[in-house]
SETI-933441 format. One record per residue (C-alpha): residue in three letters; residue number from 1; x, y, z. Coordinates in pm, whole numbers. Each point is the difference from the previous one (the first is absolute). Layout:
<pts>
PT:ALA:NUM:X:Y:Z
...
</pts>
This chain:
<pts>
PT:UNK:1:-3828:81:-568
PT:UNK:2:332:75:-127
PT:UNK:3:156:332:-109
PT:UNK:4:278:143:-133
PT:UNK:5:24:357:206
PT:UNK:6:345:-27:152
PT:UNK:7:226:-33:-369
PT:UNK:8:-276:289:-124
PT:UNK:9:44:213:262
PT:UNK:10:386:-78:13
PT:UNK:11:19:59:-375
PT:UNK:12:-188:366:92
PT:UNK:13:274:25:303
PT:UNK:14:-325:47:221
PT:UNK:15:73:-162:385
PT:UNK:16:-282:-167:154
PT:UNK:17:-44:301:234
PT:UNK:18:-65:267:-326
PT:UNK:19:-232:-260:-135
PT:UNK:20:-170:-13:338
PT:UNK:21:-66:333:-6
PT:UNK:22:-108:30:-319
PT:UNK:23:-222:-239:96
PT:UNK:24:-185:100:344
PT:UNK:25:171:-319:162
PT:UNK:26:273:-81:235
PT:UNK:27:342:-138:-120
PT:UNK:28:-81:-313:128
PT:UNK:29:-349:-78:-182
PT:UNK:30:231:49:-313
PT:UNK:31:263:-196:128
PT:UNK:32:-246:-261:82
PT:UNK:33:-184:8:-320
PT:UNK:34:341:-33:-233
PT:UNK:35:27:-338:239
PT:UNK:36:-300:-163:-115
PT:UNK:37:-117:25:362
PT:UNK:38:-278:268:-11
PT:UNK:39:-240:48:-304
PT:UNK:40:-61:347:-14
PT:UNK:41:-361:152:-40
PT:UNK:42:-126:26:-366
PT:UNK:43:49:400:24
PT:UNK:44:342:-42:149
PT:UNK:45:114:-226:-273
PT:UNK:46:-141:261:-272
PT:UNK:47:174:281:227
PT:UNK:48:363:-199:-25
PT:UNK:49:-37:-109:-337
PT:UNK:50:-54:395:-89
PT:UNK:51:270:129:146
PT:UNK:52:237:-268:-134
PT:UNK:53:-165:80:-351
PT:UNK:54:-132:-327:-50
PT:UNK:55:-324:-143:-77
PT:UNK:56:-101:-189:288
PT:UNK:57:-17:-321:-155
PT:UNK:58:377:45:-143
PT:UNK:59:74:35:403
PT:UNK:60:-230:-290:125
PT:UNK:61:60:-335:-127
PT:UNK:62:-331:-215:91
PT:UNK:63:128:-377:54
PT:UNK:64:-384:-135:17
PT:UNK:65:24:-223:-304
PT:UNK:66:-320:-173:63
PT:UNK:67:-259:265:-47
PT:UNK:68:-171:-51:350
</pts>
């Protein structure tokens, strides 16, 4: 699953750390997650997409084109 947290956050000049926090989660789960290399729990992406005032489906880009 793709996102676009990192130009959101920048845009809010939030580091990854204050998002992190915001968050409940270390600066490397966010780090991780803006690298496509962790998906992040369902409540965790509704937590992120919150405090970047998002919806959480403006912040997570589903690639599954196929419907399975």
């Amino acid at each position: 699953m793709k996102n676009i947290i990192k130009p959101l956050r920048e845009r809010q000049k939030i580091s990854q750390r204050e998002l992190a926090v915001m968050c409940d989660v270390s600066r490397q789960t966010i780090n991780a997650i803006e690298n496509n290399k962790y998906d992040p729990s369902l409540q965790l992406a509704f937590d992120i997409a919150e405090h970047l005032n998002s919806r959480i489906d403006e912040v997570f880009i589903n690639e599954r084109k196929d419907g399975n």
